[in-house]
C-alpha positions in Angstrom: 0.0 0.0 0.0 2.7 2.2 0.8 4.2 2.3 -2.6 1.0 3.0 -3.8 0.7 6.2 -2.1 4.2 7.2 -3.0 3.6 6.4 -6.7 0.1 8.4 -6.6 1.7 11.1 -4.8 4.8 11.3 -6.9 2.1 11.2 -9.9 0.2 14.4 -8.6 3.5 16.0 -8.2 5.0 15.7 -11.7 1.1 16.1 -13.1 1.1 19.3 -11.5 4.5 20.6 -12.4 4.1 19.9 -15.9 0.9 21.8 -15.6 3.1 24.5 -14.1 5.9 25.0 -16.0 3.8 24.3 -19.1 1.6 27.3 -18.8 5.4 29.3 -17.6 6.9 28.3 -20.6 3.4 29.4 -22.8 3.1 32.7 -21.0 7.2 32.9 -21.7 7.6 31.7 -25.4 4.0 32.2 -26.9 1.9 34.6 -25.5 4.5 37.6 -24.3 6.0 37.8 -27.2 2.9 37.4 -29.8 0.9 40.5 -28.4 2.7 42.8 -30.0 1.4 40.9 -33.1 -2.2 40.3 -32.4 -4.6 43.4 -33.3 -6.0 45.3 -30.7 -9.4 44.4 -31.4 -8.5 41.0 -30.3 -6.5 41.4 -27.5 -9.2 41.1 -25.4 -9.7 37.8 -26.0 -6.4 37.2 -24.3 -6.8 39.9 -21.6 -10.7 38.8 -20.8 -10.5 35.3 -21.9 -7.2 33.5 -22.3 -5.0 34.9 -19.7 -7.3 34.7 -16.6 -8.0 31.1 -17.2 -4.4 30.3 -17.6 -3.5 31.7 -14.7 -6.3 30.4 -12.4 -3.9 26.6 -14.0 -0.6 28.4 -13.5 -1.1 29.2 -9.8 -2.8 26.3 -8.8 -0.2 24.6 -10.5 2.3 26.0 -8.5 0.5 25.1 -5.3 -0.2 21.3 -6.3 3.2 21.2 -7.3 4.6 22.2 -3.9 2.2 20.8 -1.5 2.3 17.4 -3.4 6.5 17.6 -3.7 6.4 18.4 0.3 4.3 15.2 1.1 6.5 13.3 -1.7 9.9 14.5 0.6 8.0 13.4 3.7 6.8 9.6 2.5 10.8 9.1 0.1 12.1 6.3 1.8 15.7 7.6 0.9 15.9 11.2 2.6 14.0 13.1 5.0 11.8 16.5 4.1 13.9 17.9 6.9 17.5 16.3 5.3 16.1 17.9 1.5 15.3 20.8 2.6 18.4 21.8 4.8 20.4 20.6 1.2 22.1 17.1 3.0 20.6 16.2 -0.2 21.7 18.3 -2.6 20.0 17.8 -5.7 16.6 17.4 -4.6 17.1 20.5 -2.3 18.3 22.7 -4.6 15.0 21.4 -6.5 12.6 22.2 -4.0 14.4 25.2 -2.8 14.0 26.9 -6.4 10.3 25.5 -6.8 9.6 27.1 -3.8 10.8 30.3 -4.7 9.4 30.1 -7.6 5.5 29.1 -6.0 6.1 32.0 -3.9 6.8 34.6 -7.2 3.7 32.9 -8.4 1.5 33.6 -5.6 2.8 36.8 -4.2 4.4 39.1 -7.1 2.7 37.6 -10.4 -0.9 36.9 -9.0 -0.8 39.9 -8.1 0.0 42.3 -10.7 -1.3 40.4 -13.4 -4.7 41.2 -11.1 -4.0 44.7 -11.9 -2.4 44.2 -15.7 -5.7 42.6 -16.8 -8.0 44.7 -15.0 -9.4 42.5 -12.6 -8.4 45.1 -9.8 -9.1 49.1 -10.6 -5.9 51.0 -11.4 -4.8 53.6 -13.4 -3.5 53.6 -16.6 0.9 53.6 -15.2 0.0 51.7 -12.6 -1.5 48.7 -14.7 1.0 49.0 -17.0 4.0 48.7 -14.3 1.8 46.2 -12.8 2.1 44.0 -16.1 6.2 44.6 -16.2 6.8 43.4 -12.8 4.6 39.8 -14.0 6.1 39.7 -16.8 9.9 40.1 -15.3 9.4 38.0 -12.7 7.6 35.3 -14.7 11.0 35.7 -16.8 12.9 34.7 -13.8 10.9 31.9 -13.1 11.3 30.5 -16.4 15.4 31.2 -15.9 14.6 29.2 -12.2 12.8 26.2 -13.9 15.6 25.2 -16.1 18.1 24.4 -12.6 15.1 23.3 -10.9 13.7 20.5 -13.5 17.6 19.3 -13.6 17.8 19.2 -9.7 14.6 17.6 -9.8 15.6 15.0 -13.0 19.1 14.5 -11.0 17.6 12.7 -8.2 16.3 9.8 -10.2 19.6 10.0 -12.5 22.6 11.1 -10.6 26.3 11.9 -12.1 28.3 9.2 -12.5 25.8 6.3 -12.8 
Protein backbone atom coordinates (compact mmCIF):
# COMPACT_ATOMS: atom_id res chain seq x y z
CA UNK A 1 0.00 0.00 0.00
CA UNK A 2 2.74 2.24 0.84
CA UNK A 3 4.15 2.27 -2.62
CA UNK A 4 1.03 3.03 -3.83
CA UNK A 5 0.68 6.17 -2.11
CA UNK A 6 4.18 7.18 -3.01
CA UNK A 7 3.61 6.42 -6.69
CA UNK A 8 0.13 8.43 -6.55
CA UNK A 9 1.71 11.13 -4.79
CA UNK A 10 4.77 11.27 -6.85
CA UNK A 11 2.09 11.21 -9.85
CA UNK A 12 0.19 14.35 -8.55
CA UNK A 13 3.54 16.02 -8.21
CA UNK A 14 4.98 15.69 -11.74
CA UNK A 15 1.08 16.11 -13.09
CA UNK A 16 1.06 19.34 -11.52
CA UNK A 17 4.53 20.59 -12.40
CA UNK A 18 4.13 19.85 -15.95
CA UNK A 19 0.90 21.78 -15.61
CA UNK A 20 3.10 24.49 -14.09
CA UNK A 21 5.95 24.99 -16.01
CA UNK A 22 3.78 24.26 -19.12
CA UNK A 23 1.60 27.31 -18.83
CA UNK A 24 5.35 29.32 -17.60
CA UNK A 25 6.90 28.27 -20.64
CA UNK A 26 3.37 29.40 -22.77
CA UNK A 27 3.10 32.71 -21.05
CA UNK A 28 7.18 32.92 -21.73
CA UNK A 29 7.61 31.74 -25.38
CA UNK A 30 3.98 32.23 -26.94
CA UNK A 31 1.93 34.60 -25.48
CA UNK A 32 4.46 37.57 -24.35
CA UNK A 33 5.98 37.84 -27.18
CA UNK A 34 2.89 37.39 -29.84
CA UNK A 35 0.91 40.49 -28.38
CA UNK A 36 2.66 42.85 -29.95
CA UNK A 37 1.40 40.87 -33.06
CA UNK A 38 -2.25 40.28 -32.40
CA UNK A 39 -4.57 43.36 -33.32
CA UNK A 40 -5.99 45.33 -30.71
CA UNK A 41 -9.42 44.42 -31.38
CA UNK A 42 -8.49 41.02 -30.31
CA UNK A 43 -6.54 41.36 -27.47
CA UNK A 44 -9.20 41.15 -25.44
CA UNK A 45 -9.71 37.75 -25.96
CA UNK A 46 -6.36 37.22 -24.29
CA UNK A 47 -6.81 39.89 -21.55
CA UNK A 48 -10.69 38.79 -20.82
CA UNK A 49 -10.54 35.28 -21.85
CA UNK A 50 -7.18 33.47 -22.25
CA UNK A 51 -4.99 34.88 -19.69
CA UNK A 52 -7.35 34.66 -16.60
CA UNK A 53 -7.96 31.10 -17.17
CA UNK A 54 -4.38 30.27 -17.61
CA UNK A 55 -3.51 31.70 -14.68
CA UNK A 56 -6.27 30.42 -12.35
CA UNK A 57 -3.94 26.58 -13.98
CA UNK A 58 -0.61 28.44 -13.52
CA UNK A 59 -1.12 29.17 -9.83
CA UNK A 60 -2.82 26.34 -8.85
CA UNK A 61 -0.16 24.55 -10.54
CA UNK A 62 2.29 26.00 -8.53
CA UNK A 63 0.46 25.10 -5.34
CA UNK A 64 -0.25 21.35 -6.34
CA UNK A 65 3.23 21.19 -7.27
CA UNK A 66 4.64 22.20 -3.92
CA UNK A 67 2.25 20.76 -1.50
CA UNK A 68 2.33 17.41 -3.36
CA UNK A 69 6.47 17.61 -3.72
CA UNK A 70 6.44 18.38 0.33
CA UNK A 71 4.26 15.16 1.10
CA UNK A 72 6.49 13.32 -1.66
CA UNK A 73 9.93 14.52 0.55
CA UNK A 74 7.98 13.38 3.69
CA UNK A 75 6.85 9.62 2.48
CA UNK A 76 10.78 9.11 0.06
CA UNK A 77 12.07 6.29 1.82
CA UNK A 78 15.69 7.61 0.92
CA UNK A 79 15.87 11.17 2.58
CA UNK A 80 13.96 13.11 5.05
CA UNK A 81 11.81 16.47 4.14
CA UNK A 82 13.87 17.89 6.94
CA UNK A 83 17.48 16.26 5.29
CA UNK A 84 16.13 17.87 1.55
CA UNK A 85 15.34 20.80 2.62
CA UNK A 86 18.37 21.85 4.82
CA UNK A 87 20.38 20.59 1.15
CA UNK A 88 22.14 17.15 2.96
CA UNK A 89 20.59 16.15 -0.23
CA UNK A 90 21.71 18.27 -2.58
CA UNK A 91 19.99 17.84 -5.70
CA UNK A 92 16.59 17.37 -4.65
CA UNK A 93 17.09 20.45 -2.29
CA UNK A 94 18.26 22.65 -4.56
CA UNK A 95 14.98 21.35 -6.50
CA UNK A 96 12.64 22.19 -4.00
CA UNK A 97 14.42 25.21 -2.82
CA UNK A 98 14.03 26.90 -6.39
CA UNK A 99 10.27 25.46 -6.78
CA UNK A 100 9.58 27.07 -3.75
CA UNK A 101 10.80 30.27 -4.70
CA UNK A 102 9.43 30.13 -7.60
CA UNK A 103 5.50 29.15 -6.03
CA UNK A 104 6.06 32.01 -3.87
CA UNK A 105 6.77 34.57 -7.24
CA UNK A 106 3.72 32.91 -8.40
CA UNK A 107 1.49 33.55 -5.61
CA UNK A 108 2.78 36.77 -4.21
CA UNK A 109 4.36 39.09 -7.11
CA UNK A 110 2.71 37.59 -10.39
CA UNK A 111 -0.93 36.87 -8.96
CA UNK A 112 -0.77 39.91 -8.06
CA UNK A 113 0.01 42.32 -10.68
CA UNK A 114 -1.31 40.42 -13.42
CA UNK A 115 -4.70 41.19 -11.12
CA UNK A 116 -4.00 44.70 -11.91
CA UNK A 117 -2.36 44.21 -15.67
CA UNK A 118 -5.71 42.57 -16.81
CA UNK A 119 -8.03 44.69 -15.02
CA UNK A 120 -9.45 42.54 -12.63
CA UNK A 121 -8.42 45.05 -9.79
CA UNK A 122 -9.06 49.10 -10.64
CA UNK A 123 -5.87 50.95 -11.35
CA UNK A 124 -4.76 53.60 -13.37
CA UNK A 125 -3.54 53.64 -16.57
CA UNK A 126 0.86 53.61 -15.17
CA UNK A 127 0.03 51.72 -12.59
CA UNK A 128 -1.54 48.71 -14.70
CA UNK A 129 1.04 49.00 -17.02
CA UNK A 130 3.99 48.73 -14.35
CA UNK A 131 1.77 46.16 -12.83
CA UNK A 132 2.12 44.01 -16.11
CA UNK A 133 6.16 44.59 -16.25
CA UNK A 134 6.80 43.41 -12.84
CA UNK A 135 4.63 39.83 -14.02
CA UNK A 136 6.11 39.74 -16.78
CA UNK A 137 9.94 40.07 -15.26
CA UNK A 138 9.41 37.96 -12.66
CA UNK A 139 7.63 35.32 -14.71
CA UNK A 140 10.96 35.67 -16.83
CA UNK A 141 12.85 34.70 -13.76
CA UNK A 142 10.88 31.94 -13.15
CA UNK A 143 11.25 30.53 -16.44
CA UNK A 144 15.45 31.23 -15.86
CA UNK A 145 14.59 29.21 -12.25
CA UNK A 146 12.78 26.21 -13.86
CA UNK A 147 15.60 25.23 -16.11
CA UNK A 148 18.10 24.42 -12.59
CA UNK A 149 15.06 23.28 -10.93
CA UNK A 150 13.65 20.50 -13.48
CA UNK A 151 17.59 19.29 -13.61
CA UNK A 152 17.80 19.22 -9.66
CA UNK A 153 14.57 17.60 -9.82
CA UNK A 154 15.61 15.03 -13.01
CA UNK A 155 19.09 14.53 -10.96
CA UNK A 156 17.59 12.74 -8.17
CA UNK A 157 16.32 9.84 -10.23
CA UNK A 158 19.59 10.01 -12.46
CA UNK A 159 22.56 11.14 -10.64
CA UNK A 160 26.27 11.93 -12.08
CA UNK A 161 28.26 9.18 -12.49
CA UNK A 162 25.83 6.34 -12.84
Amino acid sequence: MEDFILFFVRYLHVLCGVMWIGILWYFNFVQIPCMPKIPDEQKPAISKVIAPEALFWFRWGAAGTVLFGLILAQLNPGYTLHEAMTLQVPYIGFGMWFGIIMAINVWFVIWPAQKIALGMVEAEADVKAAAGRRAMLFSRTNTLLSIPMLFAMISVQNPPGL
